[in-house]
Each structure stands twice: as structure tokens, then as C-alpha cells.
C-alpha positions as CSV (number, residue, x, y, z in Angstrom):
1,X,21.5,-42.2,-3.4
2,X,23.4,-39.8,-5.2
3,X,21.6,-37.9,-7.7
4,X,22.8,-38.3,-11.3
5,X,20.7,-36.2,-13.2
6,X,18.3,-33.5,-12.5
7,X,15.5,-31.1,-13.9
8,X,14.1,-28.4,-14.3
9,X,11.3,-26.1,-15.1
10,X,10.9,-22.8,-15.9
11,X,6.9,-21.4,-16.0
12,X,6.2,-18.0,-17.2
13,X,3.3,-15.9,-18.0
14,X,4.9,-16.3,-21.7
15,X,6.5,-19.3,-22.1
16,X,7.6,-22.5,-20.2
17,X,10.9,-24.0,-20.3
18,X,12.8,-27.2,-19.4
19,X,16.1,-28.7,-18.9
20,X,17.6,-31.5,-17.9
21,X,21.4,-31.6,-16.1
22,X,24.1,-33.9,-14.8
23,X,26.9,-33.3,-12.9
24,X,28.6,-31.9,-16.1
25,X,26.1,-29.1,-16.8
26,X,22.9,-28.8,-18.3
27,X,22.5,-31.3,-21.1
28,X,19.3,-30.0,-22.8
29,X,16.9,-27.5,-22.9
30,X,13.2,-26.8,-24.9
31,X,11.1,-23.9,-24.8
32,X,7.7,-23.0,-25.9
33,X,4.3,-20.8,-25.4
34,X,2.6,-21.7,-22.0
35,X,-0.7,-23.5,-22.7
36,X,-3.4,-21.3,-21.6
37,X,-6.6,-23.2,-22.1
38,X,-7.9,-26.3,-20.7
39,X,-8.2,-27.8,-17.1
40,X,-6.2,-26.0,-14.6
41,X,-4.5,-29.3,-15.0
42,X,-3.0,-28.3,-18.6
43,X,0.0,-26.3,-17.2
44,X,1.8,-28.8,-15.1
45,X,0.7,-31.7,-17.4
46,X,2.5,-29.5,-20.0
47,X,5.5,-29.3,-18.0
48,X,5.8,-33.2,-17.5
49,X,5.3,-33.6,-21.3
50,X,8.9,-31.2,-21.7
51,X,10.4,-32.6,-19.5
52,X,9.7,-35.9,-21.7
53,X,10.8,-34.1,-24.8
54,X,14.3,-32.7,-23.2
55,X,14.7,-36.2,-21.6
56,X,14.4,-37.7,-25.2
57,X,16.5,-34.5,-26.7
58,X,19.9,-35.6,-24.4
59,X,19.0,-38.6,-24.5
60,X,18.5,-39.3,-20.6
61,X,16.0,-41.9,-19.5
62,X,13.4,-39.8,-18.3
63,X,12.8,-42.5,-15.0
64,X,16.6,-41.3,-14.2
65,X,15.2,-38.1,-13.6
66,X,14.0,-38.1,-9.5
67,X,15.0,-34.4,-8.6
68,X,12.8,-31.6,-10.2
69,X,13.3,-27.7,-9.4
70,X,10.8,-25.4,-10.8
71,X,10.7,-21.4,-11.1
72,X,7.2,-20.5,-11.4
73,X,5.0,-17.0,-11.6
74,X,3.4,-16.8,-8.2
75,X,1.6,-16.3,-6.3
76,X,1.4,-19.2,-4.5
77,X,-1.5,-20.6,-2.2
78,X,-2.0,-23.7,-0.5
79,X,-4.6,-26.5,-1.6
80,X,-4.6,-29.6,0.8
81,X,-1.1,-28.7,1.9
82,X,0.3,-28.4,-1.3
83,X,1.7,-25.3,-3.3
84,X,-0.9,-24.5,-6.1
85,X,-0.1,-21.2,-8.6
86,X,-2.7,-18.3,-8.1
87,X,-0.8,-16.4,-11.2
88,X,-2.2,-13.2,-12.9
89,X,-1.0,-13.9,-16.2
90,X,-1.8,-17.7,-16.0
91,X,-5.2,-17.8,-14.5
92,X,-8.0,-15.9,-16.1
93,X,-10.6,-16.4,-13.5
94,X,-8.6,-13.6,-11.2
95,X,-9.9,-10.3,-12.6
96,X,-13.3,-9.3,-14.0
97,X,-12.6,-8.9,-17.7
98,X,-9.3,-11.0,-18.1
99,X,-7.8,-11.3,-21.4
100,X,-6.9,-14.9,-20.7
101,X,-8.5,-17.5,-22.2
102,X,-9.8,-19.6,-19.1
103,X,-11.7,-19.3,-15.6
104,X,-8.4,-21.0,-14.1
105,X,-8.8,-19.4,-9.9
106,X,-5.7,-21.6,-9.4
107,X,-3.4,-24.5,-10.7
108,X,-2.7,-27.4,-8.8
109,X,0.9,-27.7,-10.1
110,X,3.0,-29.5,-6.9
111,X,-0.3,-31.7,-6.7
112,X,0.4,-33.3,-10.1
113,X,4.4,-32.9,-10.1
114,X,4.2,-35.3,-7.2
115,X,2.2,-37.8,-9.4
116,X,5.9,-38.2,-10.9
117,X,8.5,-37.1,-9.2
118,X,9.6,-38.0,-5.6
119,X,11.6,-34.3,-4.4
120,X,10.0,-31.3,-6.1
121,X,11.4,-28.0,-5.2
122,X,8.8,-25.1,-6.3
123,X,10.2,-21.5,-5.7
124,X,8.9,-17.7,-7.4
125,X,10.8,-17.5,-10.6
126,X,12.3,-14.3,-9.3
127,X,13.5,-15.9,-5.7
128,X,14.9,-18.7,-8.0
129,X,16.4,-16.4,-10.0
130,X,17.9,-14.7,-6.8
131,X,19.4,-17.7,-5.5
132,X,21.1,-18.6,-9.6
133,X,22.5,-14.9,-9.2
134,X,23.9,-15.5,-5.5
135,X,25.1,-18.9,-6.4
136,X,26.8,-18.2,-10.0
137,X,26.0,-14.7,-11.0
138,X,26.5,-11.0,-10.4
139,X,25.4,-11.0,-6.6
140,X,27.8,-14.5,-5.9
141,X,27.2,-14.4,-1.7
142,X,25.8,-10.3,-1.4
143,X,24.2,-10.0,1.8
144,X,21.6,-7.5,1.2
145,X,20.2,-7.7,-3.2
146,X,17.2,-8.5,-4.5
147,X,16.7,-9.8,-7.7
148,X,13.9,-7.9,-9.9
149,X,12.2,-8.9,-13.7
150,X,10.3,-6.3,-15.6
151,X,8.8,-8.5,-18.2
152,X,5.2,-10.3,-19.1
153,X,5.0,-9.8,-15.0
154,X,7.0,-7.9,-12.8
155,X,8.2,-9.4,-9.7
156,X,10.8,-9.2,-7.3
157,X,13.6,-11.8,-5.4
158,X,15.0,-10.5,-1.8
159,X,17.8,-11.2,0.2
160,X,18.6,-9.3,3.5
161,X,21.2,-10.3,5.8
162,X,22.2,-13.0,3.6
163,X,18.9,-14.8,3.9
164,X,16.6,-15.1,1.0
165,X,13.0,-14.1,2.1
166,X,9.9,-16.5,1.5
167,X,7.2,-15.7,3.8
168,X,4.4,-18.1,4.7
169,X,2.9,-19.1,1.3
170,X,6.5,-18.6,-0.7
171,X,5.0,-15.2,-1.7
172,X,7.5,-12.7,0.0
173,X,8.7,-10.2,-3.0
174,X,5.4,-9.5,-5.1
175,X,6.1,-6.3,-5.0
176,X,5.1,-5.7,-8.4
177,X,1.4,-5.4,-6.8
178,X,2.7,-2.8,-5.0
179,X,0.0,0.0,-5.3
180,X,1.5,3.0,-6.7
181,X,-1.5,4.9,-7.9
182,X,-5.1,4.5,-7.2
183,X,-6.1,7.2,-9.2
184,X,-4.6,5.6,-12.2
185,X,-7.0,3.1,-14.8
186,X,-3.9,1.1,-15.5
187,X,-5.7,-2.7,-14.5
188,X,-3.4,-5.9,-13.1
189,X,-4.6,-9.0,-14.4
190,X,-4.9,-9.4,-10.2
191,X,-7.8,-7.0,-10.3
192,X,-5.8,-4.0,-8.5
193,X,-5.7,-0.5,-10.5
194,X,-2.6,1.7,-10.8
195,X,0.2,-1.0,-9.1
196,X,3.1,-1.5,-10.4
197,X,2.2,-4.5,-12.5
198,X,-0.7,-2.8,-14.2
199,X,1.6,0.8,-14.5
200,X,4.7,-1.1,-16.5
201,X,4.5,-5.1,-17.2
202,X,4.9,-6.3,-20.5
203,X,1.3,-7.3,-21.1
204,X,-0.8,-4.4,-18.7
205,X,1.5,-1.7,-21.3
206,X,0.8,-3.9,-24.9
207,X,-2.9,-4.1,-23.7
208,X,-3.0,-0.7,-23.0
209,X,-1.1,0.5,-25.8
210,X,-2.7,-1.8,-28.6
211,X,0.6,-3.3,-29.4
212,X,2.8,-5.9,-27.9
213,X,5.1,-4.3,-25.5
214,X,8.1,-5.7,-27.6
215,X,7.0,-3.2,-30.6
216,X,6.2,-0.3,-28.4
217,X,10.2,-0.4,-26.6
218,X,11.4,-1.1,-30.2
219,X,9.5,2.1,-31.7
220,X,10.6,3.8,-27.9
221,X,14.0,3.5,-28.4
222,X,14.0,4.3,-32.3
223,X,12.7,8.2,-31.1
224,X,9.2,7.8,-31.5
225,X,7.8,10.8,-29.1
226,X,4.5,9.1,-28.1
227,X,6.1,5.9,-27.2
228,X,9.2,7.0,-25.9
229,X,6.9,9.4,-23.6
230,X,5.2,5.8,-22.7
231,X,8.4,4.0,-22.1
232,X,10.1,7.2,-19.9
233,X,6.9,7.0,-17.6
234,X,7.2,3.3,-17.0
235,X,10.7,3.3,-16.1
236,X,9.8,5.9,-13.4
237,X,7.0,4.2,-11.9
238,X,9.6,0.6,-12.2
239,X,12.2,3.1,-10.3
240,X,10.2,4.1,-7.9
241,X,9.4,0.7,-7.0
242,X,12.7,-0.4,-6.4
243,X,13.1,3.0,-4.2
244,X,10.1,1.4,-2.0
245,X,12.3,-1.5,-1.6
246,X,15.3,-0.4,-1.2
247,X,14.2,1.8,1.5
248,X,11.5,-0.7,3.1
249,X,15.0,-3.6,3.4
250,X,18.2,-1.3,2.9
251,X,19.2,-3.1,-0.3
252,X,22.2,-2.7,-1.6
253,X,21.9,-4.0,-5.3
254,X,19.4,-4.8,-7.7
255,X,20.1,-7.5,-10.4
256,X,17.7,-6.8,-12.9
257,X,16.5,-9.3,-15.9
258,X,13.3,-10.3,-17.8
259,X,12.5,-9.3,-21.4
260,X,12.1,-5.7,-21.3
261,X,15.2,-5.0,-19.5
262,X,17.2,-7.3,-21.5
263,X,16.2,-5.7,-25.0
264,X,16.1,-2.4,-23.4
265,X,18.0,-2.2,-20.0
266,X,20.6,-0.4,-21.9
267,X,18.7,3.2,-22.1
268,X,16.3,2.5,-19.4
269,X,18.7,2.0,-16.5
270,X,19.9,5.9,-16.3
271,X,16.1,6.8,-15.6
272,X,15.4,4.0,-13.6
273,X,18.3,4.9,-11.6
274,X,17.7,8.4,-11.0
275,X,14.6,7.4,-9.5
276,X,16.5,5.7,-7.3
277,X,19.1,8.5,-6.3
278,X,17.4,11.5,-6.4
279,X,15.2,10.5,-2.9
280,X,16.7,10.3,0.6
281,X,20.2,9.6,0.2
282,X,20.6,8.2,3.5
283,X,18.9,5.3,2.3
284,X,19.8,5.1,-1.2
285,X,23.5,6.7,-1.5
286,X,25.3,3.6,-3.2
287,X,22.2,1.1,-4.4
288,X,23.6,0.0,-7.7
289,X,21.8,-1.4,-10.8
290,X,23.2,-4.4,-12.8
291,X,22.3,-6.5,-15.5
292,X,21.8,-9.9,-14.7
293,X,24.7,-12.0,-15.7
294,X,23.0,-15.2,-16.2
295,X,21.0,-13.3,-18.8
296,X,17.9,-15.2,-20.4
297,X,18.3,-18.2,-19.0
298,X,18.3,-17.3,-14.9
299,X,15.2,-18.3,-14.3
300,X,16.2,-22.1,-15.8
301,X,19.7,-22.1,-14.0
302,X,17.8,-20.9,-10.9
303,X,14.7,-24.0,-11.6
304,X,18.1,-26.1,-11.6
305,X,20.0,-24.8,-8.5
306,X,16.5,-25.2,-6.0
307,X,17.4,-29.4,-7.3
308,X,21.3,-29.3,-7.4
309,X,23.6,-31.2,-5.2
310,X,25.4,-29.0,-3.3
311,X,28.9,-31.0,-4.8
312,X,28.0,-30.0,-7.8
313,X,27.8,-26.0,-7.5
314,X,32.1,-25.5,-7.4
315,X,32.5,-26.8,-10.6
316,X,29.7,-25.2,-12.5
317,X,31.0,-21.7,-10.6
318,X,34.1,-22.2,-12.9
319,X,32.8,-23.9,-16.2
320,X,29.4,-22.5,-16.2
321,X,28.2,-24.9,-18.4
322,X,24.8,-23.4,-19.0
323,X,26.1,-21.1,-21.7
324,X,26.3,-23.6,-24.6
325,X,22.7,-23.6,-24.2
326,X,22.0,-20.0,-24.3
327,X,20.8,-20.3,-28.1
328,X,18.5,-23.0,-27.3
């Protein structure tokens, strides 16, 4: 049967999104703070209870609903043959000394999607993210990109050769727990010291800083010395790690989103770059930098194109229907 509507979800270290689409385009979208407490049960039961709410918002029968897609923080492990989150800024019971309130080891989220839904599509928000830039964005069919955020987490989407790259637990592309420095005391909320996670994520930086991250960029790009110093050194270290990669895969672009690029991408991106072209030109003469074009909401239009019928995609290239809900 054909499908007539479809959702999605969006799960974040932050915040958790869903929508709900039809052939037209999305019809609805809500957003709010992931629920950190509980049963490990809390953050998919969460998700089913939006997905209820954006049903009711467009005013979809939420039984219509049989297709779900969801972008979700990895990593990913398998519990009884089914994808369960093992997320460091979801699951407190990771690292000695978490800030998170819970002893969450792992979340059982296809376990209790299935208790609903009949097809459930579960990718890493940034490989989702990859295939919404490849399919409508900046990267539409590049052979050789990688998609990368630098927000709450930072993670990493790849392509080479024109295939997306998984691996054998979905996890290919956590490169953010890359280990850059072992020297350094900057701590992941995996437990590593001095990877690329703990040196310039959203959260490792506002916990080390005493501030949320948002206010340290803010008072970064307004000329402040000591944060700006802060801010310079993280986009470094960020550059560097997209030098690892684009050496380790000979990538050709990197499509960068997630909160602190897209607040601050603008003043970033020349230091980030030179980290990038001032090391071994034969592997990194031409690797360009850009902005990703689906903006805030990639990781939902991605969530939706893991569940969208493949008759659907040539008329949302054109209208790209998504963007009346860019507010939302």
C-alpha cells in the first residue's frame, strides 16, 4: 500500500523533534527539551507522545501514520537484535562523574518504536543529515562529502564513492571521539580525555567554561579576549578533525550544520579552514567548507527522507516544502 503520510523524529542531546508529512510536504512540526530522567524507556516513549501531538497539530489521524524515520545521537548498539542508543549526552551511566541526571547504559528506542509502528528507519542524525543534504541540499548527488555538526555533540555523516558509510552497528562517522590529545583534561561524556568531543562540543566547552556554550560564542564573537582565545582553539582542534578525515577518505566537501556553526559558522569557517589547507596539499588542495542549506531543520528533513517514497523526492527537490516550517 502506498504510503500517505509519514513521520519523523529528530533526537538530540538537546532537544527532540517531530514531524509529520504527506506527499505535499511536511505538515507539522513540534519541538522540545529531551527528557533526561526516568527509565531508559522515557526517551522513545517521549517521542511517540510528539509524534501524538504533531499528529493532532495537522490534524492527521495518528493510526495513518505507518512509516517512521528517526535521526538519533548514536552510538548505536545492538540489544536482542535491535538498535538501542548508547548516547554520551543522553545516557548518564557512560562516564564516571556524568552531569546527566540518570544511570541510563543504554536506551532501548527501536525496541519500543516497534510497539507502534510497523517500518522504523533509525539512522545517526548526522548520516541522516548526509543523505537530506545529498537528496535536497548543498551536496545534491557529490560522490565523496561528509556531512559534520559541531553542536551539544559533535559527529560526523560520510559518503565516499557515492556510498554513504554505516558500518556494523550504524556507527561509522563518530569521529568526534576521535582522540586528539591525551594530555589534555578536556573529559567526553564517553569517558575519553582530550577527543574531539571533549576539546570543542557545545556542552564539554559550557561545562568547562561555566557558562553555556551559546554565551561563551556570543561574548567570542563580541571581542572578548579570553573567550575568543577559547573559541579560536576550538575551531582548530574542529579543523583538524576534519583534516583527519579528509585525508583518512579523500573528501571532497564538508557540509557543516548544528548550533554552533549556525550562530557562528560565519567567523569560524576561515580558521577552520586553514586548518584544513595549510597541511599536505596533495590531500587537501580543493576540500571546500559549506554551510548546510537545509539549515536547522536537516536533521528532521533527513528523519523524513530515511521514510519517504522514493516518488515523492522530485517534487519536494523543486518546492521544498519544509521551509514554511522553519519557524516552527
Amino acid at each position: 500500500m502506498d504510503a500517505e503520510y509519514i513521520a519523523a523524529l529528530d533526537i538530540g542531546g538537546t532537544k527532540m523533534a517531530a514531524m509529520v508529512a504527506s506527499r505535499e510536504g511536511p505538515l507539522a512540526r513540534i519541538s522540545q527539551p529531551s527528557i533526561k530522567s526516568g527509565s531508559p524507556r522515557s526517551i522513545p516513549e517521549q517521542g511517540l507522545a510528539l509524534i501524538d501531538a504533531v499528529c493532532a497539530k495537522a490534524g492527521v489521524p495518528a493510526s495513518a501514520v505507518h512509516a517512521l524515520g528517526v535521526a538519533s545521537a548514536g552510538p548505536f548498539i545492538r540489544e536482542a537484535g535491535q538498535v538501542a542508543l548508547c548516547s554520551p549526552n543522553l545516557c548518564g551511566g557512560l562516564a564516571q562523574g556524568s552531569d546527566l541526571p540518570n544511570d541510563w547504559t543504554s536506551i532501548p528506542i527501536e525496541q519500543v518504536l516497534r510497539e507502534r509502528f510497523a517500518e522504523v528507519a533509525i539512522d545517526n542524525d548526522c548520516v541522516s543529515a548526509l543523505v537530506a543534504e545529498r537528496s535536497f541540499g548543498a551536496v545534491i548527488d557529490e560522490p565523496d562529502c561528509a556531512y559534520v555538526t559541531w553542536s551539544t555533540g559533535v559527529g560526523f555523516g560520510l559518503c565516499v564513492d557515492g556510498r554513504i558509510l554505516r558500518g556494523k552497528n550504524g556507527n561509522a562517522g563518530h569521529a568526534g571521539h576521535l582522540l586528539m590529545s591525551e594530555t589534555d583534561d578536556a573529559v567526553c561524556g564517553c569517558g575519553n580525555r582530550g577527543d574531539l568531543e571533549a576539546l570543542v562540543s557545545g556542552r564539554n566547552i559550557g561545562n568547562r567554561a561555566g557558562m553555556p556554550a551559546s554565551e561563551l560564542f556570543n561574548h567570542a564573537k563580541a571581542g572578548d579576549p579570553q573567550a575568543r582565545a577559547v573559541a579560536e582553539r576550538a575551531a582548530q582542534w574542529f579543523g583538524r578533525g576534519l583534516y583527519n578525515v579528509a585525508t583518512t577518505l579523500d573528501t571532497r566537501v564538508f557540509v557543516i550544520g548544528g548550533s554552533v556553526w549556525l550562530h557562528h559558522g560565519d567567523w569560524l569557517a576561515p580558521l577552520v579552514q586553514k586548518e584544513i589547507d595549510s597541511r599536505f596539499p596533495a590531500l587537501t588542495s580543493g576540500v571546500r567548507i559549506l554551510p548546510a542549506a537545509l539549515g536547522r531543520l536537516v536533521a528532521d528533513v533527513g528523519a523524513l527522507a530515511l521514510a519517504i517514497p522514493g516518488d515523492w523526492v522530485p517534487a519536494w527537490r523543486q518546492t521544498r516544502p519544509w521551509e514554511k516550517l522553519a519557524s516552527t
